[in-house]
N, C-alpha and C positions, 0 to 999 in steps of 0.2 A: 343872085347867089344861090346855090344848089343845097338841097338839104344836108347833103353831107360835108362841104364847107361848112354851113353856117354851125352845123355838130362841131365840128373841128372845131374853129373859133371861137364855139361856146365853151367846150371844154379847157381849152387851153387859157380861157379867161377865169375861168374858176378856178380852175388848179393855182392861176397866178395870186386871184382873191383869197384864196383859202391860207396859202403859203402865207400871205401877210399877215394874216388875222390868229395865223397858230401855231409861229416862230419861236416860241417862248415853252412849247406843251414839249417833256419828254415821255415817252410813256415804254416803260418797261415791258415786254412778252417773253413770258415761258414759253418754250415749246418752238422745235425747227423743223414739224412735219410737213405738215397742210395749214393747219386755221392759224399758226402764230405767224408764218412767211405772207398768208394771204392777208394778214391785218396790217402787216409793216406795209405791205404797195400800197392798199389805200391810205393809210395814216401817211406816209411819204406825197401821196397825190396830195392830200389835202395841208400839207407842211406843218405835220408835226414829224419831230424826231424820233425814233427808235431805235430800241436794242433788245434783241432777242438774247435769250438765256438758255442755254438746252446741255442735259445733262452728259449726253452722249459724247464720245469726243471728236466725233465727227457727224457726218449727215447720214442718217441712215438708207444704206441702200436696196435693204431687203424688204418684204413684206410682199401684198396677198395685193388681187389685182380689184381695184377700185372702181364705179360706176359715175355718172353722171347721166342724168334722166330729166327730158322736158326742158323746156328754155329758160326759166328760173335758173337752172344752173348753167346752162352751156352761157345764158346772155350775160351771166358774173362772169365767167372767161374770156367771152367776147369782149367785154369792155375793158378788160383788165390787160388786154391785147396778147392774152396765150392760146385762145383758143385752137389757131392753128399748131403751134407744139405740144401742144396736149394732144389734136387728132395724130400729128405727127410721129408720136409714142404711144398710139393705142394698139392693146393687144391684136386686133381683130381678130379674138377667141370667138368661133363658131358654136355649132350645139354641143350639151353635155350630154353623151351617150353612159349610160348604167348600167356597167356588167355585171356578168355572173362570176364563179370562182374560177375559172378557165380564161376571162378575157373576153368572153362572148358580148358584144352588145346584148340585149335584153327589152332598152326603152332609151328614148332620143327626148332631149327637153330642148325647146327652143333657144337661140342665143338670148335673145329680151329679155328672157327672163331673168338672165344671170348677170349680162356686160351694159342692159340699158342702150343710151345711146353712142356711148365710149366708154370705153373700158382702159386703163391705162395700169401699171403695177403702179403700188404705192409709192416707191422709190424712186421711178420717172418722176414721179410727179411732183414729189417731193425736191427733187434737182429742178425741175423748172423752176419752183418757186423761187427758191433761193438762189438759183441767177438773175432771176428778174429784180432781185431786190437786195443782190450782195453789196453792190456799189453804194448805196445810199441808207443802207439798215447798217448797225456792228453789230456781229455775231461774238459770240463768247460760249463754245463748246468747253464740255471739261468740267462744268459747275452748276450750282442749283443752288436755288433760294434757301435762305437757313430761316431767315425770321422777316416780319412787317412788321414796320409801328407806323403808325399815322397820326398824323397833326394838321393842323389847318393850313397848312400850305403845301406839303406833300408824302409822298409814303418812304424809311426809312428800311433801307433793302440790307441784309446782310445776304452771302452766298459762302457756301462752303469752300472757297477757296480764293476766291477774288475780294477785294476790299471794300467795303462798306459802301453805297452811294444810294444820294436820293432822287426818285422820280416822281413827276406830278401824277400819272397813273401808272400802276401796274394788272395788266392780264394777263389770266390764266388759261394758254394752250395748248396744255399739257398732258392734254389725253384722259383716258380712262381712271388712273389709278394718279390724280393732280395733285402735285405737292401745294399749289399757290389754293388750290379750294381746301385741302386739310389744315392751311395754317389760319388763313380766312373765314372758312367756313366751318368747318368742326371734322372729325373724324370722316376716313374713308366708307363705314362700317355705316353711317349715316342718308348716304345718298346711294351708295352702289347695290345694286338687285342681281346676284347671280343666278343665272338662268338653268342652271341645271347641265351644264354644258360644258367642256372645254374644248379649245381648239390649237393647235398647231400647225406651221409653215415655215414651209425650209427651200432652198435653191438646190436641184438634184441637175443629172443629167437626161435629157430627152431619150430615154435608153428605148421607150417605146414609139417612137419616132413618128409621136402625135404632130398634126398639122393643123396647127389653128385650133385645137379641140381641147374637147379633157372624157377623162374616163373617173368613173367614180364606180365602187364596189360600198355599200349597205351591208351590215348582215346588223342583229338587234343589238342596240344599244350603241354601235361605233359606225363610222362611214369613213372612207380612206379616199383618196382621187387623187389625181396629177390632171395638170392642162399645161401645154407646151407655153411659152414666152421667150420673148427677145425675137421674134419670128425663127421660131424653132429649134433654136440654139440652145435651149433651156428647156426645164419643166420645174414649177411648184407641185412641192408634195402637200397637200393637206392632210390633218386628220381631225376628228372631232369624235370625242366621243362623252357620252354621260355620266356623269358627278356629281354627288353632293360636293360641295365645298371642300377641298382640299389643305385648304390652308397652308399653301406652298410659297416659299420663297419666290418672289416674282423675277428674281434675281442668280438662282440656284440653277441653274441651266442643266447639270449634271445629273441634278435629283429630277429634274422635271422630262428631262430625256429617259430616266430610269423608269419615272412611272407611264411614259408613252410604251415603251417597249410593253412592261409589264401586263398594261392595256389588252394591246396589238400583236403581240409572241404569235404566231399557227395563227392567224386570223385571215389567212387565207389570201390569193390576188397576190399582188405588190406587196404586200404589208411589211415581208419578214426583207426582202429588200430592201425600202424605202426605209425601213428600223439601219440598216446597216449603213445607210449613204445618210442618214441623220448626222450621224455621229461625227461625220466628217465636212458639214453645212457650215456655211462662212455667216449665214444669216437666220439663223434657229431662233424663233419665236411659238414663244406658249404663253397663253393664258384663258382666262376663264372668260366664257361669255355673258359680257355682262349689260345693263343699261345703268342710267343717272336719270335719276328722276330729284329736281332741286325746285322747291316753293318760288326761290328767287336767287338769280342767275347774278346780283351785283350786291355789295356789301361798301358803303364807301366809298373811298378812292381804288378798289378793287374790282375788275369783272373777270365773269369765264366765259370763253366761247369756243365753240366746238364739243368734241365731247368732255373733255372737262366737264364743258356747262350741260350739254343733254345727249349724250350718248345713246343713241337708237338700238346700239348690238351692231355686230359685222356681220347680223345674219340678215338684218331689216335692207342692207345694199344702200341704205340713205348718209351713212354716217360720213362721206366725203362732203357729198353736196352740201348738207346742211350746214357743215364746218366752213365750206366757200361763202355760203350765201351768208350766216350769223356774221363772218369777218366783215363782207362789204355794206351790211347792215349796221353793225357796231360804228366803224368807221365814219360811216357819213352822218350816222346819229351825233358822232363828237364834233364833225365840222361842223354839220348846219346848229347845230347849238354854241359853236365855238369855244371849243372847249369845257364844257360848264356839264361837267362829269353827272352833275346830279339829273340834270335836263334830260340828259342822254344817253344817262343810263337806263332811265324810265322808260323815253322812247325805245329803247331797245329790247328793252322785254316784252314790252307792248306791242312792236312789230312781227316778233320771234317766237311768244309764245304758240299759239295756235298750231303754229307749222312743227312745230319742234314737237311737239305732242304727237303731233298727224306722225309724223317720222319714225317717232318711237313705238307707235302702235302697231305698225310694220314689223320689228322683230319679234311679238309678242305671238306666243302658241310656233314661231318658224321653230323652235328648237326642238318643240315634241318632233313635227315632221321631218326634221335631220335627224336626229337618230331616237325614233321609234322603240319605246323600252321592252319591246319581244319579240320576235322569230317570226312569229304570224303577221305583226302589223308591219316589221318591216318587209316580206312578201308578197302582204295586199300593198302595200306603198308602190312596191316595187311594179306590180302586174299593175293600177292607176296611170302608173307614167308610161306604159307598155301602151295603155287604151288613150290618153290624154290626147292625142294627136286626131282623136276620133270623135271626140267629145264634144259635145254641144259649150261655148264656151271657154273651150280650150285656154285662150288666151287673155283671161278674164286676168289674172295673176299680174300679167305686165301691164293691163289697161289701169288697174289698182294701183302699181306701184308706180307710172306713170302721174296719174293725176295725183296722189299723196307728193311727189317732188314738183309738182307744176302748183300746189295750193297754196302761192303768197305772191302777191304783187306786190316788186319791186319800185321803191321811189329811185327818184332819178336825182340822185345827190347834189353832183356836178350843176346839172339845172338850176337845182333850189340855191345854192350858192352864189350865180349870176343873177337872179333876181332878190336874191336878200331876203328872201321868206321863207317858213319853219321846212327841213326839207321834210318831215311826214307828212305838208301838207300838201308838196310838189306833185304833178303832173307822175303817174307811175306808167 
């Protein structure tokens, strides 16, 4: 028999072992992005039941274009058997060139730095998921968790518009700003670290008829760019610029377009453009850049994974992967413990920790070097990226963020499951 039969055969014996042993587990997920779609496949592999919960009333199609770096995350795809539609939908965004006020290049950053080893828009991906696991997951768009109670047998779910039901676990993959950790775990104001930073992205038209690329303009305190997507059919607008705390309706879309303009008004490039095709975006997203830093990621019959649980920033480029790999780690922690939440909750943070750290330290000081709080240092930043290409080192930055996404070895779930032994203790 070849190794790759005897894979097959192994796998499909454990998936069958699993399904027996965790027929009886439902477990509740917030969140239809990334980490709440990618915990329903595994929990599905391993035969428990699920049902995702997501506020939205639909799937969201928009958003800013996501990374995966080093085999830690491509071999979560590969097993999960999307890898190929994942490369199938990557942008293949090239360098980011950094103009001047005219549109001039000025300085060229490598692609590594920015798209890793695939790069995909969040919304791609976010549809992979959920076809890969529409058929055997129930979705319930339109509503959100109102309250938990819990008792020794399972947790008591109210939602703002659907009727009361109880499940043996519920998680929380609900992002940045997570209702299931605010009811769980204590206020938002608790765990979340605002970086000094906001950001914005929106769906415009390729009006500069980038290929493959993106252009970014700097000037102190704000940065602006577009890079083409959909193979050129498109362009995302970004913007970022520096803040104290706002304290804005996350929700307020009109207010939050009002003070992007206010921002960005004469700020030269694209800006006063990209302000006017704002207004008119089907997919306009703002908010603050932020991280989650949590002592302990499970509370009971309750966990969070992804950034709910540890949020890196969208500057650190880690917060996809980490969310892929936390799912397929939670996951196989509840099979090879069958079920027995307490066992494997433990494992879970015990496998996660370290990396989830490593993750988050990556966004950390990225947002002074996004927008630079004066005219000089954004200029020397600017003239750096000019010389970068010439530098001893150069590519020190993706070697870095390379090995922080490749620092966790993965157990081999499936495996541990055919042999009937602890899977953290399996073969990785």
């Amino acid at each position: 028999m070849t190794n790759t039969t005897a894979n097959t055969t192994a796998n499909a014996n454990a998936t069958a072992t699993a399904g027996t042993r965790q027929k009886s587990f439902h477990v509740l997920i917030s969140g239809a992005s990334v980490a709440g779609p990618a915990l329903a496949h595994w929990l599905h592999r391993y035969g428990f039941t699920t049902t995702i919960v997501e506020r939205a009333p639909a799937l969201r199609d928009g958003g800013y274009a996501v990374d995966f770096r080093g085999q830690a995350h491509l071999s979560v795809l590969r097993r999960m058997g999307l890898l190929e539609a994942v490369e199938a939908a990557r942008t293949g965004t090239g360098s980011m060139a950094y103009v001047n006020e005219t549109g001039k290049p000025v300085a060229k950053l490598p692609a590594d730095l920015f798209a890793g080893d695939v790069e995909i828009l969040r919304g791609d991906l976010a549809r992979i998921l959920h076809d890969a696991t529409a058929e055997h997951t129930e979705y319930v768009f339109g509503d959100s968790i109102t309250s938990l109670r819990e008792d020794a047998d399972g947790v008591h779910v109210t939602f703002e518009r659907g009727a009361p039901r109880r499940f043996d676990l519920v998680i929380g993959a609900d992002g940045l700003h997570s209702t299931t950790r605010r009811l769980a775990f204590g206020p938002e104001e608790h765990f979340v670290r605002h970086l000094g930073v906001y950001c914005a992205i929106f769906t415009t038209g390729n009006h500069l008829g980038l290929d493959h690329t993106g252009h970014a303009y700097r000037t102190a305190n704000r940065l602006v760019a577009m890079y083409s997507a959909r193979h050129n059919t498109e362009a995302k607008a970004v913007f970022y610029f520096g803040s104290t705390d706002l304290g804005l309706d996350r929700r307020d879309a009109v207010r939050q377009q009002d003070v992007l303009t206010e921002q960005f008004t004469g700020n030269g490039w694209q800006s006063d453009r990209l302000l006017h095709d704002m207004r008119y975006a089907p997919d306009f997203y703002f908010d603050s850049v932020a991280q989650v830093a949590m002592d302990g990621w499970t509370r009971g019959r309750v966990a969070l994974v992804g950034d709910a649980a540890h949020c890196p920033s969208s500057l650190s480029g880690m917060g996809t992967g980490l969310a892929l790999v936390g799912a397929y780690v939670l996951a196989g922690e509840l099979a090879a413990a069958g079920g027995d939440h307490r066992v494997a909750f433990a494992r879970y943070e015990q496998e996660m920790r370290a990396y989830a750290d490593g993750c988050r330290k990556m966004g950390d000081g990225v947002a002074r070097l996004m927008v630079p709080g004066s005219r000089f240092t954004a200029g020397l930043l600017n003239r750096y990226y000019k010389l970068m290409p010439y530098l001893p080192g150069k590519d020190m930055a993706a070697k870095i963020a390379r090995r922080t996404a490749e620092n966790i070895t993965l157990c081999d779930y499936t495996a541990a499951e055919v042999r009937g032994v602890p899977a953290v203790r399996a073969g990785r």
